[in-house]
C-alpha positions in Angstrom: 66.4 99.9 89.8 64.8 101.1 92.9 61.7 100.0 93.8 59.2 102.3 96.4 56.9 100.4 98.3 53.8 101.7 100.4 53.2 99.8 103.8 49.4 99.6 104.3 49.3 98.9 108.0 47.3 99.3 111.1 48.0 98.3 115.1 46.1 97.4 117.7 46.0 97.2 121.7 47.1 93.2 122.8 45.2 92.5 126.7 46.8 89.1 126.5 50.5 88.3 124.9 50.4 84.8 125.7 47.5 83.9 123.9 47.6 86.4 120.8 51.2 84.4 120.6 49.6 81.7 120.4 47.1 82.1 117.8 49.7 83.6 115.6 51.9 80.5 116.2 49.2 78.8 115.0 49.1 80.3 111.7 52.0 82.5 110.7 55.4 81.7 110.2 58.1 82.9 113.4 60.7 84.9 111.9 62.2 85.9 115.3 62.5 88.2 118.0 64.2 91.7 118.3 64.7 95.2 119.9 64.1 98.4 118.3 65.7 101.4 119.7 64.1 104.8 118.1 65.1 108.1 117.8 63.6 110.9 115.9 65.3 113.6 115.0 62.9 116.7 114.1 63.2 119.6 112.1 60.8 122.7 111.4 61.4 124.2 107.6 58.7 126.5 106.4 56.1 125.4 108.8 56.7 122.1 108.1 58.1 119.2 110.3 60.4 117.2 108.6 61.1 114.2 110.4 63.8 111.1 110.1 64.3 108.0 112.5 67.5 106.6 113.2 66.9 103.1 114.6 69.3 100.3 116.1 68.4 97.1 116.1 69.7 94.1 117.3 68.4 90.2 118.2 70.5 89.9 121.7 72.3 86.8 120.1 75.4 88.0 118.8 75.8 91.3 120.2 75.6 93.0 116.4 73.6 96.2 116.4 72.3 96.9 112.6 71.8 100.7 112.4 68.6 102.3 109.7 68.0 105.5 108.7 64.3 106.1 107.9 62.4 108.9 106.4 59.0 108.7 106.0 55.5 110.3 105.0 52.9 109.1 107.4 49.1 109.5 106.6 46.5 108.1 108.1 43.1 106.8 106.2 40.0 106.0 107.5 37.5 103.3 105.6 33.8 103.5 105.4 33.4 101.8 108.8 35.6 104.6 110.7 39.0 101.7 111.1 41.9 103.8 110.7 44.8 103.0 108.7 48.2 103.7 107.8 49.4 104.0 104.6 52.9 105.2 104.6 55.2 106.1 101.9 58.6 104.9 103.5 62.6 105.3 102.9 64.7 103.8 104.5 68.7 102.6 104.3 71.2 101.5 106.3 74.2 103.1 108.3 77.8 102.1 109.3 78.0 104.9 112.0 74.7 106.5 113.4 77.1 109.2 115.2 77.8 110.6 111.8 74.2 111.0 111.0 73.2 112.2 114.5 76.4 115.2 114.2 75.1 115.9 110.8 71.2 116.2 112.3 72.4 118.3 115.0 74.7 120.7 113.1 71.9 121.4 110.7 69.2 122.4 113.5 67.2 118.7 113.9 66.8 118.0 117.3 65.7 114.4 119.3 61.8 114.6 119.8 60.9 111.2 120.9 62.8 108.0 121.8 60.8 104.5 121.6 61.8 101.4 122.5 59.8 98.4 121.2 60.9 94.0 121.9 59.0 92.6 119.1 58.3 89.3 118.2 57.8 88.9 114.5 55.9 86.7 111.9 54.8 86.3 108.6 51.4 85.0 107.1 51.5 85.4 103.5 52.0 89.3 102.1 51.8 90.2 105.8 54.5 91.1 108.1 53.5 90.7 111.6 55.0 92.1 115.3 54.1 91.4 118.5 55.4 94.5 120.1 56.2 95.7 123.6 56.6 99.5 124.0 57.2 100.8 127.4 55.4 102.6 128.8 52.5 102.3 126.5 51.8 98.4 126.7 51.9 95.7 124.3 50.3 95.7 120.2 50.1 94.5 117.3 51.0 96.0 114.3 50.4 94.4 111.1 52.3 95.8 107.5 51.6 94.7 103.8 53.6 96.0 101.5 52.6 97.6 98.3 54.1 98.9 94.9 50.3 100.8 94.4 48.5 103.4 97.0 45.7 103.3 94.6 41.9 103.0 96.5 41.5 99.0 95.2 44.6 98.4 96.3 44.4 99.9 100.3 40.6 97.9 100.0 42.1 94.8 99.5 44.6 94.9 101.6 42.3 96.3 104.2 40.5 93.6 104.3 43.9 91.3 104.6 44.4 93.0 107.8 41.1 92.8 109.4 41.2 89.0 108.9 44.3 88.4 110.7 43.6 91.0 113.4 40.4 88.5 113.7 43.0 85.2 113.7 44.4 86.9 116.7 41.5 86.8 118.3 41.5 90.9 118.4 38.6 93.0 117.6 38.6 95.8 115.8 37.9 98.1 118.5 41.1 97.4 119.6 42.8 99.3 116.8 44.7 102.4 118.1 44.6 105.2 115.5 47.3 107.0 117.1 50.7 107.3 116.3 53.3 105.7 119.0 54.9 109.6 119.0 51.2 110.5 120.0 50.7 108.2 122.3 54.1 108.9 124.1 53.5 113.2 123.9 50.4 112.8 126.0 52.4 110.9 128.6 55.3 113.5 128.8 57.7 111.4 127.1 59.1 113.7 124.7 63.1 113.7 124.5 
C-alpha cells in the first residue's frame, strides 16, 4: 500500500549557526550531515508549470551519491497571525541513473530552471524533522518538516503550533521566517540555470 504524506513545514533565516546548533543539540536528536545538489527541470503545459526535482545526495563519507526524483505541489498558507507556511503534497522515489531521467526531461521539452545547493545538518525532535541548511548564495536556515497523513485545518493548526515551539527552542523568532521559496529567493538574484 502506498501511503501519501503532506509535509507541513516552514523555514527561517539563522544569524548565528554555532549557536542555533547548539540549542538544537540540546534538544533534538543528530541524525547527520549531508549535501543536496538540486535541479529542477521545468515544463509549461497549458499555462501551467509543471515542475520535478532531481536531487543527489551524498554524506561525503563513502563517496555514494543516492539519486531522488521529486514531484511536488507546493502551496503556501498563512495563519491568523500572517506566519506563512508550507504545506506540500510531495512525491518522491529514487533513481539508479539520473542521466536517463534528465534525457527523458529534455527530449520531452523540460528544461533546468534553477540549481541549489544546500550542506545541511539534520535532526529530529519528536514528529519533526529538522535541517540546519547552508545554501549559497542565500545564507544559512532552518527549515523545519512534520509529516502528515491529513491536510485537514486541525491538523496544519496543530502542527503549526509544533513548529513555532521549536523555531522558539532555537532561539529564532518568528520574524525570521522567510515565506519565500528557495527558487524565489535565487530568481531575484539572477541565479536561474
Amino acid at each position: 500500500m502506498i501511503h501519501f504524506m503532506y509535509e507541513i513545514e516552514l523555514k527561517a533565516h539563522v544569524d548565528d549557526w554555532k549557536a542555533t546548533e547548539e540549542r538544537l543539540m540540546s534538544f533534538a536528536r543528530f541524525v547527520g550531515r549531508v549535501q543536496k545538489d538540486d535541479a529542477y527541470w521545468v515544463i509549461f503545459k497549458d499555462g501551467k508549470k509543471i515542475q520535478a526535482r532531481i536531487r543527489r545526495e551524498s554524506d561525503g563519507t563513502d563517496g555514494e551519491t543516492k539519486t531522488f526524483l521529486t514531484y511536488k505541489k507546493k502551496e503556501s498558507r498563512v495563519d491568523g497571525g500572517g506566519t506563512v507556511y508550507e504545506v506540500n503534497d510531495e512525491k518522491e522515489c529514487t533513481v539508479s541513473d539520473a542521466a536517463v531521467l534528465e534525457s527523458l526531461f529534455s527530449d520531452i521539452g523540460m528544461k533546468v530552471d534553477i540549481r541549489k545547493q544546500k550542506k545541511i545538518t539534520g535532526f529530529q525532535a519528536g514528529e519533526a524533522h529538522i535541517e540546519l541548511c547552508s545554501v549559497p548564495p542565500l545564507g544559512d536556515f532552518i527549515e523545519i518538516e512534520i509529516l502528515s497523513e491529513k491536510n485537514d485545518e486541525l491538523t496544519i493548526a496543530e502542527k503549526r503550533v509544533a513548529l513555532i515551539e521549536i523555531l522558539g527552542r532555537c532561539g529564532i523568532p518568528k520574524d525570521k521566517i522567510e515565506s519565500r521559496y528557495y527558487s524565489e529567493m535565487l530568481r531575484e538574484r539572477g541565479l536561474e540555470s
